[in-house]
N, C-alpha and C positions, 0 to 999 in steps of 0.2 A: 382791606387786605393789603399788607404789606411785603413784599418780599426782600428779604435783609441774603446779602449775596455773604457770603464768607471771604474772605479772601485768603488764598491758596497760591505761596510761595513757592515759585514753577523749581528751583532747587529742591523741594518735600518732595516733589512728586517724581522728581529724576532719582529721587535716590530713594522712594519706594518704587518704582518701576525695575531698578537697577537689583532689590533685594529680593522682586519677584520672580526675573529671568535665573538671578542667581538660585535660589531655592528650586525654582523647577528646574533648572540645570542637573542637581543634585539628586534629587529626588527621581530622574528618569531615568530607566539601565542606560548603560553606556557599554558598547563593544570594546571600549580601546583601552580596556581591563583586559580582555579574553588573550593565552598564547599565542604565541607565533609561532612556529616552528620553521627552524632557519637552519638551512641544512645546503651542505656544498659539493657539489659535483666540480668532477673534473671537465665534463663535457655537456653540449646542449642534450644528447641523444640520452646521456641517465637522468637530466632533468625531465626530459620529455617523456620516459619509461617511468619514472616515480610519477609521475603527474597522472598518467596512465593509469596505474597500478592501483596507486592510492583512489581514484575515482571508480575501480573497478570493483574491489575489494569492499565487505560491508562493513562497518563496524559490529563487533559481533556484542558489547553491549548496549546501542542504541536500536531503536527503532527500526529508524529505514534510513540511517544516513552511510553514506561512505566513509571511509579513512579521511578522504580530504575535509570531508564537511562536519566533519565529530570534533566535541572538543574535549570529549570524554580521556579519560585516562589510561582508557586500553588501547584508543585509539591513537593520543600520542603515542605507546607504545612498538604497537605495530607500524607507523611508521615511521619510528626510529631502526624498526628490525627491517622494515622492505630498503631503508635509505641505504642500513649496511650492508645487505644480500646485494645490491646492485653496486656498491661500489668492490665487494668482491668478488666483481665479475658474475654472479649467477641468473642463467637466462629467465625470464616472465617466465615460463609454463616451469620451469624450477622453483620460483617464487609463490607462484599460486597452487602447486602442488604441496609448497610446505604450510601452505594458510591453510590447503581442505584440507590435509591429514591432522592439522592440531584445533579446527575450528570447525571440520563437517560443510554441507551445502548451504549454511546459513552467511559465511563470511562471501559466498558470489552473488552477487547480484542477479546472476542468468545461470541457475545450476545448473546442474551437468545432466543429458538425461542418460538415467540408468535401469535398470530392472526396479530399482525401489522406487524410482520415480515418475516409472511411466502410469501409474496408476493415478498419480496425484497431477500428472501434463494432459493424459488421457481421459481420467475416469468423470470428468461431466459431460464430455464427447460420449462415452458410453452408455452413462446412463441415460440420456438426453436421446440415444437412440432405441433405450431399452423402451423407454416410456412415449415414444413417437409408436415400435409397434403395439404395444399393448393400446393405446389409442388406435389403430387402424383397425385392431380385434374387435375390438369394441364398437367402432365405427360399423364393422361389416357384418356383424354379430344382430345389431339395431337396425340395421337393411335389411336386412335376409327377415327378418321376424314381420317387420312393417312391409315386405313384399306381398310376403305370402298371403294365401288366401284365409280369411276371417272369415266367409259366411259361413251359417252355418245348416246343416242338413235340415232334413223335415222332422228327422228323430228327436235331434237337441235343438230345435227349436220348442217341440212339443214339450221335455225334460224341460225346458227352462220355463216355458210357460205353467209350468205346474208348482216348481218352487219360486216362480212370482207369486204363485195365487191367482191367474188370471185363469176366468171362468170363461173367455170366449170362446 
């Protein structure tokens, strides 16, 4: 047995290594496609308030992401509209009053609670209590039965020994 070696020109191999990183280069997403949104404040405290805002705020066509974190196109939207409401002067509870009136509890992250949604903050707390008593019912219902007294008299002793069949 012979082993014959090839010989391999370490230039081949630097410029197939070189067309592999490039290829998966290519071939991987890349973030530094995605928007930016570049937006100018006069002051730290409306940077600080949009920063705020837009983190508070849901996107209301995504998932579960906020304004900040969406790269959806309503989301750029809304915070081009929260960017303008703050540079003309209008307070946070001004701003997030106009996102609940045209987008409902879905656009807060921590909705509000109100008569519609104390059922849905409340109601596994209720049931959860409903079905704790009907468990204790039950519970005291199954004691009292297995308390009581089971023997049975000299009568229905006799009645039952008859529809066993026992001739003693």
């Amino acid at each position: 047995m012979s082993s014959m070696a090839i010989p391999v020109n370490r230039n081949v191999l630097l410029a197939l290594a070189s067309v592999i990183v490039l290829l998966c280069s290519l071939l991987l997403p890349s973030t530094s496609y995605s928007q930016v949104d570049t937006f100018v404040f006069d002051t730290d405290e409306q940077q600080n308030r949009f920063r705020t805002l837009s983190n508070e705020l849901r996107c209301p066509m995504c998932q579960n992401s906020s304004l900040s974190g969406s790269t959806g196109g309503v989301a750029e939207d809304l915070r081009r509209e929260v960017h303008r409401m703050i540079m003309e002067g209008v307070s946070d509870s001004e701003i997030i009053q106009f996102m609940f009136e045209r987008y409902g509890d879905f656009i807060l992250f921590r909705p509000r609670l109100t008569a519609g949604t104390v059922l849905l903050w409340f109601g596994p707390l209720l049931f959860l209590f409903i079905g704790g008593l009907f468990a204790f019912g039950i519970w005291r219902r199954a004691r009292k039965i297995s308390d009581s007294d089971t023997e049975l008299d000299k009568s229905q002793q006799k009645r039952l020994q008859q529809l066993l069949g026992d001739k003693t």
